[in-house]
C-alpha positions as CSV (number, residue, x, y, z in Angstrom):
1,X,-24.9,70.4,-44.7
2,X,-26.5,67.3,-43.5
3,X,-26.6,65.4,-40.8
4,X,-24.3,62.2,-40.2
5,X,-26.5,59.2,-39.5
6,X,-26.6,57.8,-35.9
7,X,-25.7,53.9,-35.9
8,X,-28.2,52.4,-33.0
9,X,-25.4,49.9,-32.3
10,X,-23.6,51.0,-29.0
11,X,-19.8,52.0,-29.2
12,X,-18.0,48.9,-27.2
13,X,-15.7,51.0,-25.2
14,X,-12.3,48.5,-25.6
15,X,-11.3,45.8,-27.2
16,X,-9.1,42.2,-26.2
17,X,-6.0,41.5,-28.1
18,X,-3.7,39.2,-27.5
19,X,-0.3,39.6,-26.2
20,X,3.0,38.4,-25.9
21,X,5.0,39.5,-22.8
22,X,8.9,38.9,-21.9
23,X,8.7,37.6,-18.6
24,X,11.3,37.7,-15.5
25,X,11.1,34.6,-13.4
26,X,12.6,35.5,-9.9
27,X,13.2,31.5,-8.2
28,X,12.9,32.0,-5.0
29,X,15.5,30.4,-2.7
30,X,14.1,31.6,0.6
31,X,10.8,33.1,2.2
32,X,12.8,35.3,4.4
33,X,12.2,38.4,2.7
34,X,14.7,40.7,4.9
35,X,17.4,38.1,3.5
36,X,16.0,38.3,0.3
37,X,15.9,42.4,0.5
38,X,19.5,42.4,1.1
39,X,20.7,40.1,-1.6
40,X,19.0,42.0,-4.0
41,X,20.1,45.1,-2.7
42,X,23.9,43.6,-2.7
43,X,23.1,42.4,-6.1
44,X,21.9,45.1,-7.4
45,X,22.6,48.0,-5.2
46,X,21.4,51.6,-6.6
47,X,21.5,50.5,-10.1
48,X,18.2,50.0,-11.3
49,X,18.3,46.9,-13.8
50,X,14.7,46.6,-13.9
51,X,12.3,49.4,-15.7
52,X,9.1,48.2,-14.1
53,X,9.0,45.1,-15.4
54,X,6.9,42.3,-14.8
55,X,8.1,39.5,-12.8
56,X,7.0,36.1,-11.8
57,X,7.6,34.5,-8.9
58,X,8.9,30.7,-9.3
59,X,8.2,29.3,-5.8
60,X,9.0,25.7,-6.8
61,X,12.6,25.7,-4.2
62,X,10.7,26.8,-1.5
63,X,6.7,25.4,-2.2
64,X,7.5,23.0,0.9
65,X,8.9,26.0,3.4
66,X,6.6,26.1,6.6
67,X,7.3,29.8,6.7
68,X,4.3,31.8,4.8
69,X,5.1,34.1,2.4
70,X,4.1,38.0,2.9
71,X,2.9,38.4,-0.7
72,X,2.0,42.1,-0.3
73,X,5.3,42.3,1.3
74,X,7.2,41.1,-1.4
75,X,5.5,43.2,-4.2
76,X,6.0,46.2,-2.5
77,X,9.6,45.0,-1.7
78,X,10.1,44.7,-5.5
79,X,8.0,47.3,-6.5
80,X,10.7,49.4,-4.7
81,X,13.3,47.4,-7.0
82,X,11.5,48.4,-10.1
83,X,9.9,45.2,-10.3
84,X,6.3,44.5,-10.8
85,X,5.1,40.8,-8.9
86,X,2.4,39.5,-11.7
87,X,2.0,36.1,-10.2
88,X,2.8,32.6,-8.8
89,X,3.8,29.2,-9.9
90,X,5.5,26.3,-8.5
91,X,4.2,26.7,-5.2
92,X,1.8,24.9,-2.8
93,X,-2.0,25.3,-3.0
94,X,-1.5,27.5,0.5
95,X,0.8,29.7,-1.1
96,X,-1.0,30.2,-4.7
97,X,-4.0,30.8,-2.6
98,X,-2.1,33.6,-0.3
99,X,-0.6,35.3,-3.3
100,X,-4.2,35.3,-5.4
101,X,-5.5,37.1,-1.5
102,X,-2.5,39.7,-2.4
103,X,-3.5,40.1,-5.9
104,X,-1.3,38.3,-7.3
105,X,-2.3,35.8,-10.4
106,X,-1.6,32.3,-10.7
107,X,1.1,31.8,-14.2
108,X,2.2,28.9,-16.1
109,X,5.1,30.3,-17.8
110,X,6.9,26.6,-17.4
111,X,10.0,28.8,-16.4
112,X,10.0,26.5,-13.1
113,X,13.4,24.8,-12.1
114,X,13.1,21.3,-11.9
115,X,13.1,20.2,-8.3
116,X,16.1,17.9,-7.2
């Protein structure tokens, strides 16, 4: 039995494909997340409508709120929901900036509401 030849090429160890995902936008209204925690919990209660799915979060109604956002907060709040935060859009260079620190990426998903 003989030997199977050895390529000298290395083995690339993954590959990039590219994908289509169906995306959640949550519009934030508010970036008081206890208020927010409670309306999802009386929206949703113990029903879990979400499998882990990935979520963006539409900042557009409240980009000019002087309150900051808690990014980490938020994911974990939603990650608790059965949500998965993914990233930003609509908001102000401040808050894209804050959610990129919480590892969040910036999106363009043009799911943004049109301000009034």
């Amino acid at each position: 039995m003989s030997a199977v030849p050895r390529s000298n090429s290395p083995v690339i160890p993954f590959e990039l494909r590219n994908a289509t995902l169906a995306l959640t936008a949550l519009v934030l209204k508010t970036t008081d997340l206890e208020l927010l925690a409670r309306a999802l919990e009386e929206q949703f209660g113990a029903t879990p409508l979400f499998d882990h799915d990935p979520v963006v979060l539409d900042l557009a109604q409240v980009r000019d709120d002087p309150q900051a956002i808690d990014f980490a907060a938020l994911a974990a709040m939603l990650r608790e929901r059965r949500m998965l935060a993914i990233g930003v859009e609509g908001g102000s260079a401040e808050q894209t900036e804050a959610a990129a620190a919480a590892g969040l990426g910036q999106t363009s998903t043009f799911a943004t509401v049109p301000r009034a």
